[in-house]
N, C-alpha and C positions, 0 to 999 in steps of 0.2 A: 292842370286838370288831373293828369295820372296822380301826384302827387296827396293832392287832399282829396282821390279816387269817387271822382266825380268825372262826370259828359260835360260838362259848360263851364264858359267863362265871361268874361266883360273886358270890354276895348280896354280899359283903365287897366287891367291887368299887365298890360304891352307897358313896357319900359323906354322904349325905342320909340320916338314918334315917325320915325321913316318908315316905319311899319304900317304904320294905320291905310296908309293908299292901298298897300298891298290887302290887308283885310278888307277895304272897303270892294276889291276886284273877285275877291273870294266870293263877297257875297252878291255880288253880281252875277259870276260864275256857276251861281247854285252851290257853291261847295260849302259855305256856312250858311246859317239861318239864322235869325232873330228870334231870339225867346222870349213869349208875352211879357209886358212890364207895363208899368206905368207911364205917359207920355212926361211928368216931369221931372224924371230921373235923369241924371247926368250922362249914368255908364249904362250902355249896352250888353244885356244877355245876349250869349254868341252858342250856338252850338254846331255842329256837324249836321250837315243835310241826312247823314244815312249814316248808320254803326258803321258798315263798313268801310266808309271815308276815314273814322276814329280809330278804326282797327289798322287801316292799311300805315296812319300816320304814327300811330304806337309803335308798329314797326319797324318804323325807322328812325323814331326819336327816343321814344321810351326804352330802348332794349340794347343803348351802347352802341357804338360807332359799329355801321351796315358794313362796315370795310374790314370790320375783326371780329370774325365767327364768335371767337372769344370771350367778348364782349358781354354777349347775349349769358354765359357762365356766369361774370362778373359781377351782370349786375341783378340777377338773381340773388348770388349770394348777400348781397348787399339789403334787399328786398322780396322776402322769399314767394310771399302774397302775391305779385306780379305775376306767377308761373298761374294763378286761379283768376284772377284780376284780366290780364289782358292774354287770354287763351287762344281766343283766335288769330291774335296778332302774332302770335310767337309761332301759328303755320304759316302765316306768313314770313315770317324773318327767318326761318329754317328753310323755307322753299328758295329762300335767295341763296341762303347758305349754299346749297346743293348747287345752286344753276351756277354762282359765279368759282365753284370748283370742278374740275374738269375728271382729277383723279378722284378726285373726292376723299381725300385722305384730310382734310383740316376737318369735313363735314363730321366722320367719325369721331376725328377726336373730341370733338365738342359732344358729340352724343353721349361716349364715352366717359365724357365727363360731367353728364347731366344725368348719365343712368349710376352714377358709385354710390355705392351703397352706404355710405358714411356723411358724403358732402353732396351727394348729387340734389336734383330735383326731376322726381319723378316722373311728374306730369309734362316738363320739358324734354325729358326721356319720351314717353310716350307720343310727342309733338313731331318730334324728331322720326321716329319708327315711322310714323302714319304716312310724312311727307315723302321718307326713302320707300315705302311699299309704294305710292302713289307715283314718284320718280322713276324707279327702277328700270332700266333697261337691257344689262348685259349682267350678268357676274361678276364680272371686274368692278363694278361698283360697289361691290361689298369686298374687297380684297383687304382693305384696314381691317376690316371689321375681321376677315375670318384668321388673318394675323394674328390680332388680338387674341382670339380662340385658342388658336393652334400654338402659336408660339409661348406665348408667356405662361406657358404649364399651371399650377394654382394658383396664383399670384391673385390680387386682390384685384387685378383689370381684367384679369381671365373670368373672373365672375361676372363680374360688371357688361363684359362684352357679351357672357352668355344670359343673360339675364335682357340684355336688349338684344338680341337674336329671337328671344322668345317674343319680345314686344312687335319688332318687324315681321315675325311670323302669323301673329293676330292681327297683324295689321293687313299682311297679305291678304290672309285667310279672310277677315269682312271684305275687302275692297274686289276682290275676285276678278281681276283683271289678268288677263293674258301674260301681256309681256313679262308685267312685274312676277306671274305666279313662276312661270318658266323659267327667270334671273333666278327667284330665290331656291328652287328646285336644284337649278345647276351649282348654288352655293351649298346647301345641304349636300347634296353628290360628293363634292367634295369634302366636305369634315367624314364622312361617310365612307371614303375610302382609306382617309388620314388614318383614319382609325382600325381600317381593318389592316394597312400598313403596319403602322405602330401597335398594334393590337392596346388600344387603349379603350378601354371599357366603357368610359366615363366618356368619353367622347364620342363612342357609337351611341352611349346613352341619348346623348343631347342629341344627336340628327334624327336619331328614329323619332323622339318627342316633337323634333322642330317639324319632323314632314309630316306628323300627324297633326299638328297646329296646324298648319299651314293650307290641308286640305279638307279640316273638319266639315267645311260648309259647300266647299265646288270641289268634287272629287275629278281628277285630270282627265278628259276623255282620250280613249286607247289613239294612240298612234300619233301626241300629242308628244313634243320633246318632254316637257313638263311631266308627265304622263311615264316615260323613259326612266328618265330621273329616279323617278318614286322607285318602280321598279328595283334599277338597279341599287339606291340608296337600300330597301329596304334589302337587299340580297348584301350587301355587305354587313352591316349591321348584326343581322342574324347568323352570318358567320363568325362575325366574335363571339356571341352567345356560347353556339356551337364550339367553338374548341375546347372549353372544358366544360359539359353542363354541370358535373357535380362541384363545380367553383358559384358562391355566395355572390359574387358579385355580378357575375354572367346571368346566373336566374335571374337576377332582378332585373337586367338587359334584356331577359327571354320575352316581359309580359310587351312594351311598346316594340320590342322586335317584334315578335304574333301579328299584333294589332296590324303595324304597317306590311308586314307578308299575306297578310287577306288578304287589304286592300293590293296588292300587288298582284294577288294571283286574279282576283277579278278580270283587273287591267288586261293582264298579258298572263295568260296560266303558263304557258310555255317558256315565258321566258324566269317564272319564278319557279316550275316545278323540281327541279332538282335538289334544291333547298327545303320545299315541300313537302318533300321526301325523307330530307333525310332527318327534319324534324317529327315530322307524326310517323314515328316508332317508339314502339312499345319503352325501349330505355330513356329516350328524352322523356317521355309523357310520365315513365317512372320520375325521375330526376327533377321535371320543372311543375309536375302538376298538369291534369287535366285542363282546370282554368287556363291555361297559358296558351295553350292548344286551341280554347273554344273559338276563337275567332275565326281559323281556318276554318272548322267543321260548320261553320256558320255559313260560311262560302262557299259549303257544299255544292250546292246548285248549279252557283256561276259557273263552279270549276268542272262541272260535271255538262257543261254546256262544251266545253270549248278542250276541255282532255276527260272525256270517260274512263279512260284507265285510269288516269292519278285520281279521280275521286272514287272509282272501285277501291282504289291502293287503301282510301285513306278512309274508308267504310271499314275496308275488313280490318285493318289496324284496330278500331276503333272498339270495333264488337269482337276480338280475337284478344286482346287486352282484356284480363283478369286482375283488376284493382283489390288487394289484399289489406290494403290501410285504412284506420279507422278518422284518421287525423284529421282534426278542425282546421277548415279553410276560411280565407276571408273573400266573399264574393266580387264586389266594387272596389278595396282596398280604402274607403272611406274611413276616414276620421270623424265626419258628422252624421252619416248613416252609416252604423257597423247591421252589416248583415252577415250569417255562417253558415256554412254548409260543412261534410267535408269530402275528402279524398275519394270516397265509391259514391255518392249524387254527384261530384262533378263529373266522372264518368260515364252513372247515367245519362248527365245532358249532353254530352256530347252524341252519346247512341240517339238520343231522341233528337237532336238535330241530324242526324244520317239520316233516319228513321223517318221524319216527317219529310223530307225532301228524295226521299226513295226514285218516286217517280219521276222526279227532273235526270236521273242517269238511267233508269228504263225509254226515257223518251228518248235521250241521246244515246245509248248504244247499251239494246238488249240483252245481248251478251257478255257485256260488260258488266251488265246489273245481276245476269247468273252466275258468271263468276265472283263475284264476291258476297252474293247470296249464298251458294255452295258451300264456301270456304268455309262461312257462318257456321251452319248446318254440320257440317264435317265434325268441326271442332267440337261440337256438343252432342257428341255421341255417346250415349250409356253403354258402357261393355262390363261386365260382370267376370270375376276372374276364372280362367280357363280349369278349375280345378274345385271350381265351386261344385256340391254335389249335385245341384238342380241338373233336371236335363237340358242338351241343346234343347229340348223342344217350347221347355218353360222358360229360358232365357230368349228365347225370340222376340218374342213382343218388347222384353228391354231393347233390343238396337234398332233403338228409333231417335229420332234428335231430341235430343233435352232441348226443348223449347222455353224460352225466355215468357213467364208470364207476367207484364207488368206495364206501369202506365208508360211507361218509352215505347217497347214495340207495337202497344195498342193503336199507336198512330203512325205506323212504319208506312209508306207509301201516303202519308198526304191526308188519309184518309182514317177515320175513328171506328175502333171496333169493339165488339163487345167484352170486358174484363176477361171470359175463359175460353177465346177462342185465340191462337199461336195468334203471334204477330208475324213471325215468321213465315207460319203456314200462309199465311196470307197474303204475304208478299209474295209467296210461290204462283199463289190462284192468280195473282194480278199478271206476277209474269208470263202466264201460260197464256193466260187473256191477252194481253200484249202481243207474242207471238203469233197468237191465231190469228191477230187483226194485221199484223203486217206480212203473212202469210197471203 
C-alpha cells in the first residue's frame, strides 16, 4: 500500500495463505472493510476502517523497525516523500520514540538527525519538536539537546540542534500547555546563563529569540515558575548586551534582549528593574538606538502600575535625552517590508509613548508623576547670558520652560490637545487636578 502510496489492497496481494484467517478476523473486528466491487471478481478490495488505523499501522511498519529510533532516519533517507506521505504516522512513531526512552538521549539524536541541514528532513524535524513540546515534563528532557547547544561550539550539530530548539519552541509556543511551557522556560534559563557565564553573545542570542518564540501567543502569568524563568532568562541576556554596548555584536543582542526585558518587567518590574535602569540611560540609548529601547517605554504603564519610580526614572530619561543624529533607522528590520525613520523620530516615539500613558503613573503615585514632570520642565529653561545688555526686567518673561510644541506632547497624559497649547503645560493642569481630587 505505502509502496504504490495508495489506502487499499486485495487478499491476492497476501503471499502467505496462513494469513488470510487472520485477515478474515480483521474484518470481523471492524479493523478492515470491503471496497465496493463486483460480485464476480476473484480478489477482494480491503481497506482500513478509519485513517487512523492506516496511520497507527504506517507507524510501525512503514517507518523501520519500532525498536531503532534510527530507523525512522533510515528510511526516509531511502524515501524522502514518506516524511509528506505518512505525516501523521511519523507523530506517531516519534511519540513511541520519546515514551520507550527514559533519558531521552537516543530520542535527540534522531531529531538531531532529521533537523541537519544537509541530509536531514525537515518535516520529520518538525514532527519530532511537536511531540517533545507535547511530552515535555522536566528539563532534563532536553539535556541532549542543550549538550548539543552548548558544547559542540559552531560545529555543523550546533546548528542543527539550534535550528530545532527553535522548532520546539513554536511548537511550545502553539500547544500552550503548562508543564511543557515551564520544562522549556527552565531549558532556555539555562543556555541563558551559559551564556552570560561564558559571555558568549551568540548564545544569549539564541535564548532571548527562543523565550520570545516560545511565549509569543500565552505570555507566563506573574508568579508562575515559567513566568520566573522569563524574568530571569531575559536579565541575563541583557547583561551580555550590557558589557560592552559600543561592541557590533552586543547591539545586535540589545534589540531581542529589549524585547524580552519588557516582557519581563511587565511580569515582575522589581525583579527586572535594575537592569531597567541601567539600560534606559542616555549612553545606551546613545549607543544602541532609540528603537531598542521602544519596547520598555511601551511598558510604560505596566511598570508604572507596579514601580512608579522606575517609570518616573524612565520618563525623564526619555525627555531629558537630546538626540543630535540625523541617521536613517530601519523600523521592523524587515527584508520584505523595509520601512525608515531615523535617530530623532525614534526618539520622538518613545516620548510619545511616556506621553500618551502619563496618566497611568499620576494614577499610581502623584508625586512620582511631579517629579519627573519637574525634571522635564527644569531642563527646558531659556536663560539669556548674564551680560547680555537687555535688562533683568526684559529677560523675565524668557525664564519660563521652553515647552515642547508637537504631535508627541499633544497627547501627553492620554489625552489630545490643541497643536498651540504645552503639552507639557498640560500635564501640569492634569496634575494639579489630580491632586485636588485626592486631596
Amino acid at each position: 500500500m505505502v509502496s504504490e502510496r495508495v489506502q487499499h489492497a486485495t487478499d491476492t496481494d497476501i503471499d502467505d495463505t496462513r494469513m488470510l484467517d487472520a485477515l478474515d478476523q480483521l474484518l470481523r473486528d471492524g479493523v478492515l472493510r470491503e471496497l465496493a466491487h463486483e460480485p464476480w471478481l476473484s480478489q477482494r478490495p480491503l481497506a482500513f476502517s478509519h485513517p487512523v488505523l492506516f496511520d497507527y499501522a504506517a507507524a510501525l511498519m512503514a517507518l523501520g523497525d519500532p525498536n531503532r529510533p534510527e530507523a525512522v532516519a533510515e528510511t526516509l533517507d531511502a524515501d524522502p516523500d514518506l516524511a509528506m506521505l505518512l505525516r501523521p504516522s511519523l507523530d506517531m512513531r516519534m511519540a513511541i520514540a520519546w515514551r520507550s526512552d527514559s533519558t531521552k538521549a537516543s530520542y535527540w539524536r534522531l531529531a538531531l538527525r532529521l533537523a541537519a541541514s544537509e541530509s536531514g528532513h525537515i518535516i520529520a524535524a518538525a514532527a519530532a519538536a511537536a511531540v517533545a513540546a507535547a511530552e515535555l515534563a522536566t528539563a532534563t528532557d532536553l539535556d541532549e539537546l542543550r549538550t548539543a547547544i552548548t558544547e559542540d561550539g559552531n560545529t555543523p550539530r550546533a546548528e542543527d540542534a539550534r535550528t530545532l530548539a527553535f522548532l520546539v519552541a513554536d511548537a511550545v509556543n502553539t500547544a500552550g500547555r503548562d508543564e511543557p511551557t515551564a520544562a522549556f522556560a527552565e531549558f532556555v534559563l539555562s543556555l541563558a546563563e551559559h551564556a552570560r557565564t561564558a559571555d558568549d553573545i551568540n548564545l544569549a542570542h539564541l535564548a532571548a529569540r527562543l523565550s520570545l518564540r516560545a511565549t509569543d501567543k500565552h505570555q507566563p502569568t506573574p508568579g508562575t515558575p515559567d513566568a520566573a524563568c522569563l524574568v530571569r532568562t531575559a536579565v541575563a541576556v541583557t547583561s551580555v548586551a550590557l558589557a560592552d554596548p559600543a561592541d557590533s555584536g552586543r547591539a545586535q543582542l540589545a534589540g531581542p534582549a529589549c524585547r524580552a526585558l519588557a516582557i519581563a518587567a511587565v511580569i515582575d518590574t522589581p525583579g527586572a528593574a535594575h537592569v531597567v535602569r541601567a539600560v534606559v540611560t542616555e549612553p545606551i540609548i546613545r549607543a544602541w538606538g532609540a528603537n531598542t529601547v521602544w519596547p520598555i517605554t511601551g511598558a510604560f504603564r505596566e511598570i508604572a502600575a507596579q514601580s512608579p519610580e522606575l517609570a518616573a526614572d524612565i520618563g525623564g530619561v526619555v525627555w531629558l535625552f537630546d538626540e543630535d543624529r540625523t541617521q536613517v533607522t530601519d523600523i521592523y528590520g524587515s527584508q520584505i517590508l523595509s520601512l525608515t525613520s531615523n535617530r530623532q523620530q525614534d526618539l520622538d516615539s518613545l516620548r510619545h509613548q511616556v506621553g500618551k500613558n502619563f496618566d497611568a503613573l499620576v494614577s499610581a503615585d502623584v508625586r512620582a508623576a511631579a517629579r519627573m514632570l519637574t525634571g522635564i520642565v527644569q531642563r527646558h529653561v531659556r536663560t539669556e547670558d548674564a551680560t547680555s545688555p537687555r535688562s533683568a526686567q526684559s529677560r523675565a518673561p524668557m525664564a519660563r520652560p521652553l515647552v515642547h510644541h508637537g504631535y508627541t506632547l499633544r497627547h501627553i497624559g492620554g489625552l489630545s490637545i490643541p497643536p498651540k497649547r504645552g503639552g507639557l503645560r498640560y500635564a501640569a493642569s492634569a496634575l494639579r487636578a489630580s491632586a485636588i481630587n485626592r486631596s
